[in-house]
C-alpha positions in Angstrom: 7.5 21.2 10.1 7.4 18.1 12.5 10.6 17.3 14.5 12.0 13.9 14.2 15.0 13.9 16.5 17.0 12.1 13.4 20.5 13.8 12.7 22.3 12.9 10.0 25.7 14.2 8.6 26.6 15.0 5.1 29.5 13.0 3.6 32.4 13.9 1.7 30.3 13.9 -1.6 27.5 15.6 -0.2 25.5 13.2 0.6 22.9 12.6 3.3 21.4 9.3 4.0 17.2 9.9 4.7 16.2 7.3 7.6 14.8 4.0 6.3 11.3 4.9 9.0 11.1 8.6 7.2 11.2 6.8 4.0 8.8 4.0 4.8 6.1 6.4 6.1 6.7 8.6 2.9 6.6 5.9 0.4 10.0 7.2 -1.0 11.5 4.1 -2.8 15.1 3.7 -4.2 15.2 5.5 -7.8 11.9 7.9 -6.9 12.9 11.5 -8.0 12.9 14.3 -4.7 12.3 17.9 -5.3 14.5 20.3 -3.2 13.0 23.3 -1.4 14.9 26.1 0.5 12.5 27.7 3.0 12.9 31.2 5.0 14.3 30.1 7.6 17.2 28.6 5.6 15.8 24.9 6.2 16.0 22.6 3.2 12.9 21.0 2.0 12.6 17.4 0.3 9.7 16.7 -1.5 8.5 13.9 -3.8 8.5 14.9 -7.0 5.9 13.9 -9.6 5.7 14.4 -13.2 2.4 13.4 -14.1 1.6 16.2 -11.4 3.1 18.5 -13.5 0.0 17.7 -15.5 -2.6 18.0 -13.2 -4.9 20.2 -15.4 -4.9 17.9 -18.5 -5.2 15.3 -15.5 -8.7 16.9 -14.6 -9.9 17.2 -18.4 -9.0 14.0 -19.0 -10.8 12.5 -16.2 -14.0 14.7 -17.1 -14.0 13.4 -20.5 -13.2 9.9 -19.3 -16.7 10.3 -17.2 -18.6 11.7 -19.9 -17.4 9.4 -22.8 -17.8 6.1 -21.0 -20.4 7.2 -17.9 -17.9 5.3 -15.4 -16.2 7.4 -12.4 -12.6 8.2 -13.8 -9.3 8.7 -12.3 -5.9 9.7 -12.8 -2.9 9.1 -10.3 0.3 9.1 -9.8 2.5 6.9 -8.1 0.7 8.5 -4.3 -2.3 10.2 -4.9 -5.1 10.9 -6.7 -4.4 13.9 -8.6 -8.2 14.4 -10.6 -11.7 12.1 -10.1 -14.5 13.0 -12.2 -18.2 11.2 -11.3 -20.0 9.4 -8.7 -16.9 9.0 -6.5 -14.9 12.3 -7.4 -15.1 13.4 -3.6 -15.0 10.2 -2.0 -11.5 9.2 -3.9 -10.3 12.8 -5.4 -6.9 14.1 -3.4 -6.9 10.1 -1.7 -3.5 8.2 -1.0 -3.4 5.4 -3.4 -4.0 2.2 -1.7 -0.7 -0.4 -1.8 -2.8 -2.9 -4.6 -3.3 -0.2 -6.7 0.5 1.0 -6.5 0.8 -3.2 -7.3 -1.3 -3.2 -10.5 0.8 -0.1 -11.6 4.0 -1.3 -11.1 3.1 -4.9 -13.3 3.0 -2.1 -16.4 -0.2 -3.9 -17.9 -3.6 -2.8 -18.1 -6.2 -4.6 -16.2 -9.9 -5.1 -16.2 -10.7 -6.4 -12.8 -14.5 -7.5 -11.6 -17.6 -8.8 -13.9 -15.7 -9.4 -17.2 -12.1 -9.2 -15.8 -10.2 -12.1 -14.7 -9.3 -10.5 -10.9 -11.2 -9.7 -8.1 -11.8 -6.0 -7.9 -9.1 -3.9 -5.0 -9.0 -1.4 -3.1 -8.1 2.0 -4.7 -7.1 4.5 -1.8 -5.8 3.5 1.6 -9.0 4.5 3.1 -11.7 2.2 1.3 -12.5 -1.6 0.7 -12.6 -3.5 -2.0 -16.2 -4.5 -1.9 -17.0 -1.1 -2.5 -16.5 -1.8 -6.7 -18.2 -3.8 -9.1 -15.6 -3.2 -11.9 -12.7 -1.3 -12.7 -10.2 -1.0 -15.7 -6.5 -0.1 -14.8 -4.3 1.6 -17.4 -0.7 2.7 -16.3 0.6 6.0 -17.1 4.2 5.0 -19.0 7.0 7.1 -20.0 10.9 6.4 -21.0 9.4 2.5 -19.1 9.0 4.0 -15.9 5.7 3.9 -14.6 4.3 7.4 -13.7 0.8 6.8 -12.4 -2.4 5.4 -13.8 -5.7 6.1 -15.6 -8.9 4.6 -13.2 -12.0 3.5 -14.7 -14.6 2.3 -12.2 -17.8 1.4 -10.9 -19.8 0.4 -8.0 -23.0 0.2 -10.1 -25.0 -3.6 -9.1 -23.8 -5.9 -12.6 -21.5 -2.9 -14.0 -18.9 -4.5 -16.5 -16.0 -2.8 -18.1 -15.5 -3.0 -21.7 -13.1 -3.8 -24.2 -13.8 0.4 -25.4 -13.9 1.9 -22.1 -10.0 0.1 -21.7 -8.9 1.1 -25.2 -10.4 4.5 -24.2 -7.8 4.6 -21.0 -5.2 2.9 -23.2 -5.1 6.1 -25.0 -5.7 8.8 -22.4 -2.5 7.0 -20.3 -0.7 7.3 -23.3 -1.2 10.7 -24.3 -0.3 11.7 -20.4 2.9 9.8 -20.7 3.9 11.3 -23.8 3.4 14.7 -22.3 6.1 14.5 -19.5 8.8 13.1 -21.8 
């Protein structure tokens, strides 16, 4: 564990307020669901909790069959990172942060079909590439009880690559069967 120097006390209720700079570099937001660890040492542990993670190996079949059904690199997220990648760009964008447009598109609760054939420029998908590096790509978020869990990726970097009304309807209904799963 890394030192921080932040104390804190618990209040009357129990409560202890997490720093607004711990919070920021974690991506914790208001409402975001925490996981509570107790290590060896007697140390409590916070961690972000995810319940499309829960789901990681469906995660990794789905994309698979995402890749082999419509040819395009596929992946599933949640609201951080990348949990499965199947294709050209599996190790490139597999186990990645999600970039803060992504998170964006997500958080809008529509699909979109960015690029040649979509009405939006393309965006960057993990913190660590560009934008320019896609032709095309087809967003579907991951939805359960309204809350947005994640997303299903289509996308390409293929020279003229367009994404299709199928390969959405495709992601429409692979998001859908991995929200229903977590309810």
């Amino acid at each position: 564990m890394k030192a921080t120097g932040i104390v804190r006390r618990i209040d009357e209720l129990g409560r202890v307020v997490i720093p607004k700079e711990i919070r920021r570099t974690l991506r914790i937001r208001e409402g975001d669901p925490l996981e509570i660890y107790t290590d060896k040492e007697g140390g409590v542990v916070l961690k972000k909790y995810s319940l499309i993670g829960n789901a990681e190996q469906y995660a990794k079949e789905f994309a698979d069959s995402l890749y082999h059904s419509t040819g395009h690199t596929a992946l599933i997220a949640d609201k951080d990172v990348v949990l499965a990648a199947a294709g050209s760009g599996k190790k490139d964008l597999g186990g990645k942060t999600v970039s803060i447009d992504l998170m964006t598109v997500m958080d809008n609760r529509r699909s979109a079909l960015l690029g040649k054939g979509g009405n939006e420029k393309v965006i960057s998908l993990i913190q660590e590439d560009k934008a320019e590096d896609y032709t095309a790509q087809c967003i579907l978020p991951i939805l359960s009880g309204g809350d947005v869990l994640g997303a299903v990726v289509l996308v390409s970097r293929e020279s003229g690559a367009v994404m299709t009304q199928t390969d959405q309807k495709i992601g429409e209904t692979i998001a859908y069967f991995l929200g229903s799963q977590v309810e």
